[in-house]
C-alpha positions in Angstrom: -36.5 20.5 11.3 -38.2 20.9 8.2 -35.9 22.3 5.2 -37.6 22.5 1.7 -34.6 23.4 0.3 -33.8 21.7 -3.2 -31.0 18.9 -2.0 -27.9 19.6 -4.1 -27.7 15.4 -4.5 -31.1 16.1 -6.8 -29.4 19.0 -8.9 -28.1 16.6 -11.6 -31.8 15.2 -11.7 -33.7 17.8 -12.0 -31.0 19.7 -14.7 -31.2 16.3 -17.0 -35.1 16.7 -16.1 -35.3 20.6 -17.4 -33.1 19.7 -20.4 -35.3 16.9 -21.8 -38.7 19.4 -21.5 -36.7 22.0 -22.9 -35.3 20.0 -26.1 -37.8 17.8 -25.9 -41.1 18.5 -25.0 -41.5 21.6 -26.3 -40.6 21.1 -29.5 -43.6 18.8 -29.6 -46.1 19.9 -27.8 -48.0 21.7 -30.3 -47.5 18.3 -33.0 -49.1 16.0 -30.2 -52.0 18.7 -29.2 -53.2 18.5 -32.6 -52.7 15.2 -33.3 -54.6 13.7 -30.6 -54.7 9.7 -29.5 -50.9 9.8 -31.7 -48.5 8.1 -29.6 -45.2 10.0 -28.9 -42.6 7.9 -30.1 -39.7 10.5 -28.6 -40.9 9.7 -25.0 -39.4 6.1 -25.6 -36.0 7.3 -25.2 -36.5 9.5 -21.5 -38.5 6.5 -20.7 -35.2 4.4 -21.5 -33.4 7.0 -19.6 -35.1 6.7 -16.6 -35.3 3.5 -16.4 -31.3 3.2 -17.0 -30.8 5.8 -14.1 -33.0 3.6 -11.8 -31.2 0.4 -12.8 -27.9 1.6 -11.8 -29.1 3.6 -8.9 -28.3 6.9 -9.7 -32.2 8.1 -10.4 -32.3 8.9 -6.6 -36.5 8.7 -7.0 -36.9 9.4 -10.9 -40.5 8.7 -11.8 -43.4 8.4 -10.4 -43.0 5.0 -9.0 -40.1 5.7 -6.9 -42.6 7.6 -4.6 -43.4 4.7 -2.1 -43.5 3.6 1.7 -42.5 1.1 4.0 -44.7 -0.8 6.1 -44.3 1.3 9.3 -45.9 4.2 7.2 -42.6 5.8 6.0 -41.6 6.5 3.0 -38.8 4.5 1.5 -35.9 6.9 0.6 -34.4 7.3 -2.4 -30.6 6.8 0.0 -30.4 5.7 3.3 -32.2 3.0 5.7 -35.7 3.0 4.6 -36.6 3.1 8.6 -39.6 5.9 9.7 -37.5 9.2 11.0 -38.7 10.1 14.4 -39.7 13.8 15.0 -36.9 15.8 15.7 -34.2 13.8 14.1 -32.2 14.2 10.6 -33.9 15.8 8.4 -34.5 13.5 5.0 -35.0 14.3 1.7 -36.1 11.4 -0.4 -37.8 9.6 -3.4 -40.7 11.6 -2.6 -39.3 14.9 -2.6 -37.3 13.9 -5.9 -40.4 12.5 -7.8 -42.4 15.8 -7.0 -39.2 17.8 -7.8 -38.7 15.7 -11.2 -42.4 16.2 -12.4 -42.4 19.8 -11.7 -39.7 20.1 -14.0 -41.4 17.6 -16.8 -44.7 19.8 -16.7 -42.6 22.7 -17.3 -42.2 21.1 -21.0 -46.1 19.2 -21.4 -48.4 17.9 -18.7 -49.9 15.7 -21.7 -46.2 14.3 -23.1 -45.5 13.8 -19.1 -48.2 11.7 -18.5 -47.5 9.8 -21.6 -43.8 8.7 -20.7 -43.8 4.7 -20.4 -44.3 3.3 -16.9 -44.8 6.7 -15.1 -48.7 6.3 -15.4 -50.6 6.8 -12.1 -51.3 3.2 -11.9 -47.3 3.0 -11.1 -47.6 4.9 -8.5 -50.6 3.4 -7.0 -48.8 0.3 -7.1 -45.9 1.6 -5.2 -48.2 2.5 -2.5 -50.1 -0.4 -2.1 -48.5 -3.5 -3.5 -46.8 -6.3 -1.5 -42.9 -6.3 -2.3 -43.9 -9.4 -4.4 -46.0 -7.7 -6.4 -43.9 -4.8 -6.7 -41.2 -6.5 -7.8 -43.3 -8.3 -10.8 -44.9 -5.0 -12.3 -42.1 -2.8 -10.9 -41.0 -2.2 -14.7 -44.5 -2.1 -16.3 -46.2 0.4 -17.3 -49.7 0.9 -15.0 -52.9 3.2 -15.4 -55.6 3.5 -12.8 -59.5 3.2 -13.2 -61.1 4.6 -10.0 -63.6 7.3 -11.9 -67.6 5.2 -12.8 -70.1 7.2 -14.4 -72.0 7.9 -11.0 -68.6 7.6 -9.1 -66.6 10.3 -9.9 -65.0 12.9 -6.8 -66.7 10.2 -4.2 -64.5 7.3 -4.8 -66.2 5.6 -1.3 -69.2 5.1 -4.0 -67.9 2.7 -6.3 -69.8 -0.1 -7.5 -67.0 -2.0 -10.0 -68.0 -5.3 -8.6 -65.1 -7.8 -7.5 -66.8 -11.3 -6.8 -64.4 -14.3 -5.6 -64.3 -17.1 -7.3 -62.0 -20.3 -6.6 -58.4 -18.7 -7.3 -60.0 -16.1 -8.9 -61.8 -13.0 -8.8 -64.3 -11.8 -11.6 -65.0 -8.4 -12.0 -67.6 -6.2 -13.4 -68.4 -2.6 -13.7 -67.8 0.5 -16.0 -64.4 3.2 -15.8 -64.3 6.1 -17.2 -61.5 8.9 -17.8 -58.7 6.4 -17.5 -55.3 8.6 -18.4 -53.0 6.2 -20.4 -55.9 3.5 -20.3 -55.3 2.4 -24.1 -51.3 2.7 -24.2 -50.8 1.2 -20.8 -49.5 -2.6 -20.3 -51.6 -2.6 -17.1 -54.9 -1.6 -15.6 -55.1 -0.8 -12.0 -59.1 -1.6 -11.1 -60.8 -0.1 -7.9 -63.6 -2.3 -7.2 -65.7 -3.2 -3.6 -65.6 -7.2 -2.9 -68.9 -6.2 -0.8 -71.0 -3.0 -1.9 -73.2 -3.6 1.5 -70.1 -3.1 3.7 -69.1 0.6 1.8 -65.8 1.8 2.1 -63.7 -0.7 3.8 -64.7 -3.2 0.9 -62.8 -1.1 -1.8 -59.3 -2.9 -3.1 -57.8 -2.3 -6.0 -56.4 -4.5 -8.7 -53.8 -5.4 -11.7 -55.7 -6.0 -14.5 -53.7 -6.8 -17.4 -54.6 -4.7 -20.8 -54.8 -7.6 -23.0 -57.2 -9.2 -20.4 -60.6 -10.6 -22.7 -62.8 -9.1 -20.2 -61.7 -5.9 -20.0 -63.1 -3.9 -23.5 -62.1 -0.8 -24.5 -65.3 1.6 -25.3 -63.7 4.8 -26.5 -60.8 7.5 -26.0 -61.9 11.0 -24.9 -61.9 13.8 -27.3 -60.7 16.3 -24.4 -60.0 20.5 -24.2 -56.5 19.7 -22.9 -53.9 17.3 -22.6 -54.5 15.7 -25.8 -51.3 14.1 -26.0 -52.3 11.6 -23.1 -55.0 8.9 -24.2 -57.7 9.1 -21.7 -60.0 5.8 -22.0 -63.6 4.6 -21.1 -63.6 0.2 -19.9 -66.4 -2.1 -19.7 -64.9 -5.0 -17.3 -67.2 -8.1 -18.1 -66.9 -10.7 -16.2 -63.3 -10.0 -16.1 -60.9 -13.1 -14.3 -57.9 -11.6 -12.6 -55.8 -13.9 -10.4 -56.0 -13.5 -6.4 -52.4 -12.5 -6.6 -53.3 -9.3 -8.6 -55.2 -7.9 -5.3 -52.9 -5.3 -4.5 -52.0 -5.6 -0.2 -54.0 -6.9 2.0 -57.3 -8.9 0.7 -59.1 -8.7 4.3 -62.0 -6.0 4.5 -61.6 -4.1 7.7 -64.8 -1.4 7.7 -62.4 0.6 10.2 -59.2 0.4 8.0 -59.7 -1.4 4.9 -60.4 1.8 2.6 -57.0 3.3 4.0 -55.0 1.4 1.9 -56.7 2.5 -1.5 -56.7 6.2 0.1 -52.5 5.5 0.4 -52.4 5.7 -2.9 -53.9 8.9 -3.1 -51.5 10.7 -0.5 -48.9 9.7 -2.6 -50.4 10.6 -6.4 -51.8 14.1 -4.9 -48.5 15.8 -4.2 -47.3 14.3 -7.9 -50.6 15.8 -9.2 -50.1 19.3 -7.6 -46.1 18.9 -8.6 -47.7 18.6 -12.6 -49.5 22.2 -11.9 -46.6 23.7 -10.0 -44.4 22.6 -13.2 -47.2 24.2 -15.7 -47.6 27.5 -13.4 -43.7 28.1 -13.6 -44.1 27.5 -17.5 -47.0 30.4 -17.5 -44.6 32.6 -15.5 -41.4 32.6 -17.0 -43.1 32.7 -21.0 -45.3 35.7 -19.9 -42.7 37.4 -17.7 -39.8 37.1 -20.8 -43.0 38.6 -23.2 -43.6 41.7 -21.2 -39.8 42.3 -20.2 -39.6 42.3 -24.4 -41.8 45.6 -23.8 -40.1 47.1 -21.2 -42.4 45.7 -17.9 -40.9 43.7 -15.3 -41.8 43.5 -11.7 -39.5 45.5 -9.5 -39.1 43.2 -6.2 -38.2 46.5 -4.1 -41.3 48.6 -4.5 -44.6 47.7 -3.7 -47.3 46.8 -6.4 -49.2 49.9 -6.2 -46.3 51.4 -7.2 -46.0 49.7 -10.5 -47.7 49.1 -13.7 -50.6 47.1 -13.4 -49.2 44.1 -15.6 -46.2 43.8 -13.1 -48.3 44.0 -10.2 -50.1 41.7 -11.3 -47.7 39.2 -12.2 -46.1 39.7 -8.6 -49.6 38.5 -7.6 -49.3 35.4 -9.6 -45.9 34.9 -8.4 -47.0 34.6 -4.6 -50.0 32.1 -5.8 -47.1 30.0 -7.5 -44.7 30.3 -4.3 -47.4 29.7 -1.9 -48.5 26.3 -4.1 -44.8 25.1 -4.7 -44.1 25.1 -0.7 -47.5 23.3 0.2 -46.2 20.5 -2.5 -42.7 20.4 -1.2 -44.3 20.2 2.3 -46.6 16.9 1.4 -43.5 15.1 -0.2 -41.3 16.0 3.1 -43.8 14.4 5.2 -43.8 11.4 2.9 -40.1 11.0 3.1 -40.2 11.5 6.6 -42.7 9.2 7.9 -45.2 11.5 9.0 -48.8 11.5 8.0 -49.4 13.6 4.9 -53.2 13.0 3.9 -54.2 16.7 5.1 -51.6 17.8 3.9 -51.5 16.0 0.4 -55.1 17.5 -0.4 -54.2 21.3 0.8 -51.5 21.0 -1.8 -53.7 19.3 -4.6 -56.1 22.0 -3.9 -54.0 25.2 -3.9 -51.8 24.2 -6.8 -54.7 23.3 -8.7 -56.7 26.1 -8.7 -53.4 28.6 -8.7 -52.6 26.9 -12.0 -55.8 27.5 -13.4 -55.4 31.4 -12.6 -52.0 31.6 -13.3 -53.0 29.8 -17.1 -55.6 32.3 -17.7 -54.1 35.4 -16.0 -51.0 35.2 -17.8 -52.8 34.5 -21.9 -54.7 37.7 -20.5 -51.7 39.4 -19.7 -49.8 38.5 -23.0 -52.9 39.7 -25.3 -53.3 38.7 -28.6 -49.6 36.4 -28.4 -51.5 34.5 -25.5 -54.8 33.5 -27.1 -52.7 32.9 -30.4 -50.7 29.6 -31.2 -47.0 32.0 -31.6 -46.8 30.7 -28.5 -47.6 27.9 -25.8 -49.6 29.7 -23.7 -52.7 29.2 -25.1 -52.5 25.5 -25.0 -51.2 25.7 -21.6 -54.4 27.3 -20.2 -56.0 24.5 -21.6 -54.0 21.6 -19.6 -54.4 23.5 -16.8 -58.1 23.0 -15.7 -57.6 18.9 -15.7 -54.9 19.7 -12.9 -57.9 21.1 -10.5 -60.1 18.1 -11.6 -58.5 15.1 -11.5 -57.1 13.1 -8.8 -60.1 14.7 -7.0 -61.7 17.7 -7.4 -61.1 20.9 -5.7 -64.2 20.8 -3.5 -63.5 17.4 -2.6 -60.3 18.4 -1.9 -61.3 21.0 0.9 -63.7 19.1 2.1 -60.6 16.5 3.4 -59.1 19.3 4.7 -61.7 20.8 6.9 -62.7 16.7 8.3 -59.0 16.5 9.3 -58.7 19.9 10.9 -62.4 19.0 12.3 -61.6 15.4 13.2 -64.8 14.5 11.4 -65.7 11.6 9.6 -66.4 11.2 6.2 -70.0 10.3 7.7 -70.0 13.0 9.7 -69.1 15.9 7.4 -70.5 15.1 3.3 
């Protein structure tokens, strides 16, 4: 039985979570926006936290990272046996559930500041979706980004053409990646390239490329409309060496199964991606619904909307957008936890709480007039985060467009 309850064993989590935007983030935000490419030293000390809690094994799936699965498919718990949960049976809530839960909370503060705490990148979590235990265990506590976006590869990831050549021990890789978030900062770089462009898909892999590596060259950082907090970088990889042991999984091309692996990673970083504009739509809400309760408007629960004002019927609106997005999140980090296939499911959330955020962003500076397009308060910068939410991670479109070939049972071949 599904329950999407929060587990009272997260509480503690998710309160030290809430506190650390609160005190934290906030307080920030506005200093980082403007000062753009500025590293935020205060993130050093949650990174510490986490870090500590995951150490002693109280984090119970703090962090992107912790968000992983086994090798039958299953999600490795943050408690409990790791083994995949047949239909039916206990219902379990794990590192999944708690890294979605944990983010949500984080991008209540600053999507930017939360995608600039060390070793949370996106990299980290493609790693924990894809790398052997060996490997996990050697960049486990490194901090990872992740180039997958070329210059005529962007929403199409199938269309990459980041060369990976074999050579001896080695392989040398070439190419171009754009809009790398934490591509300067990060300690690691992980590279989606094809090891055969004439066999498509199945050739993709992805690898560790280490930042101080000779042949990877930094171009430029992104002057961007939101997020400005996070460094967002452009590579050149030239003839860049990176040892066979940096091939994240399994090195075999398969043109049946091989570009599954690399797609792992993103049924695990699309629920975290939606959980960032859940977090920033519950932000919108409770700033704009505190503004116009200061003038007397709040949304009576017991009536219907056309018996209300307009700005709290509207706001109730925006409420069901943010309810409907939250449960389609908590949904894809369920399945995670509990073995079950989430792909579908992973892009119906990254595509719902996407574009809700966007509305919810703009629909509440409109509803907050003057104070919302001002800088009294966060909301202005907030719409601004919000649109990279329904971007990255893949697009919106491309979004839907896995959802109808799943509920279609079409190929990607079959249905462009």
């Amino acid at each position: 039985m599904i329950n999407l309850e929060v587990p009272r064993k997260f509480i503690p989590l998710l309160g030290r979570a809430r506190a650390f935007a609160d005190e934290v983030m906030r307080p920030i935000s506005r200093k980082y926006d403007r000062a753009e490419h500025a590293y935020p030293v205060e993130l050093d000390l949650v990174s510490a936290v986490i870090d500590g809690l995951t150490d002693a094994g109280a984090g119970q799936g703090a962090g992107v990272a912790a968000a992983t699965r086994t090798k039958d498919g299953s999600a490795r718990a943050a408690v409990g046996s790791g083994r995949k949960a047949p239909r039916g049976s206990d219902n379990r809530n794990g590192a999944n559930l708690s890294s979605v839960l944990s983010v949500m909370e984080t991008c209540r503060g600053d999507v930017g500041l939360a995608l600039s705490i060390p070793r949370q990148g996106l990299g980290n979590a493609a790693i924990a979706a894809v790398a052997t235990e060996e490997q996990k265990a050697r960049y486990g506590k490194r901090w990872a980004a992740m180039a997958i976006t070329e210059p005529e590869a962007g929403s199409d990831s199938g269309a990459i053409r980041t060369t990976a050549v074999k050579d001896g021990p080695d392989y040398v890789l070439n190419g171009e990646k754009i809009f790398v978030t934490g591509g300067e900062r990060a300690e690691l770089v992980v590279v989606w390239a094809t090891l055969d462009g004439s066999l498509g898909k199945g050739a993709i892999k992805s690898f560790v490329v280490e930042r101080t590596n000779p042949g990877l060259k930094l171009v430029r950082l992104e002057h961007k409309l939101g997020i400005r907090a996070s460094d967002t970088a452009a590579f050149h990889l030239d003839d860049c060496r990176v040892p066979s042991s940096d091939l994240l999984g399994d090195p075999g091309i398969s043109t049946e199964a091989g570009f599954g692996g690399a797609m792992a990673t993103f049924d695990n970083t699309r629920p975290l991606v939606a959980a960032m504009a859940v977090g920033l739509s519950r932000a919108c809400l409770d700033t704009t619904s505190d503004l116009l309760a200061q003038r007397g408007i709040s949304v009576d629960w017991d009536r219907p909307p056309l018996g209300q004002s307009a700005a709290a019927a509207r706001l109730a609106t925006l409420e069901a957008e943010y309810e409907a997005a939250y449960l389609l999140t908590m949904r894809a980090a369920w399945m995670a936890d509990n073995g079950r296939p989430n792909s579908m499911e992973a892009s119906m959330a990254k595509a719902k709480a996407g574009r809700a955020c966007v509305d919810i962003a703009l629909a509440c500076v409109e509803l907050a007039g003057p104070t919302g397009y001002g800088e009294t308060e966060l909301l202005e910068k907030w719409a601004r985060d919000a649109k990279i939410l329904d971007i990255f991670e893949g697009t919106q479109q491309i979004q839907l467009l896995v959802v109808a070939r799943r509920l279609l049972g079409l190929s990607s071949a079959q249905l462009k």
